[in-house]
N, C-alpha and C positions, 0 to 999 in steps of 0.2 A: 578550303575543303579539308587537310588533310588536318588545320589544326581544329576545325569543329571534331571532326573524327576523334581525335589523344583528345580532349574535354570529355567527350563525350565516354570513349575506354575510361577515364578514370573518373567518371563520377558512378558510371552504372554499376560496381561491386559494389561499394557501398551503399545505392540508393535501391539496391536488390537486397542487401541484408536488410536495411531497415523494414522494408517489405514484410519482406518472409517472417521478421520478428512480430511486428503488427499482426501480421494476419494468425499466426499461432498462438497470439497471447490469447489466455483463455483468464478468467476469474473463477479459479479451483479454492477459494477459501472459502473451511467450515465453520457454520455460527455456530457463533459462543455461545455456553452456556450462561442463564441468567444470574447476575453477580457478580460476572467476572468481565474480564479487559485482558488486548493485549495487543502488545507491541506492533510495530510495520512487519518485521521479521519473522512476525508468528511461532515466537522461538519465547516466549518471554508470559503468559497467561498465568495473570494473578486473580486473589481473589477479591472484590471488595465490599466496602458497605457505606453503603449511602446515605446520608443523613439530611434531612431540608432545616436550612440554619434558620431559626424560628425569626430574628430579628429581621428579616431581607427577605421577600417571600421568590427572590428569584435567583435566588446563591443559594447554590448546593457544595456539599463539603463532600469527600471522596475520602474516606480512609481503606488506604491499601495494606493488604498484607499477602505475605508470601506463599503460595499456594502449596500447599503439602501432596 
């Protein structure tokens, strides 16, 4: 009994934070505007242009540049 009890104290802080974290995650990211990409970090939005590589009708080419 008492050692179900200390397992049981020390898993519940942490199986309460994960909790609390899950249930508050929200999905608060803004779309992009058309042209552009960015990173996981959302810190990083460049601009690009697209090009369809004529030889391959299913390869596309991505040339990036630094967004001003």
């Amino acid at each position: 009994m008492a050692t179900t009890t200390i397992a049981l104290t020390v898993i519940a802080r942490p199986f309460n934070h994960l909790n609390l974290t899950a249930w508050s995650d929200r999905d608060d990211r803004q779309p992009l505007l058309p042209g552009t990409v960015d990173d996981a970090s959302h810190l990083n939005q460049t601009q690009v242009t697209i090009k369809q590589v004529k030889s391959q009708s299913r390869v596309t080419e991505v040339d990036t540049t630094v967004c001003t």
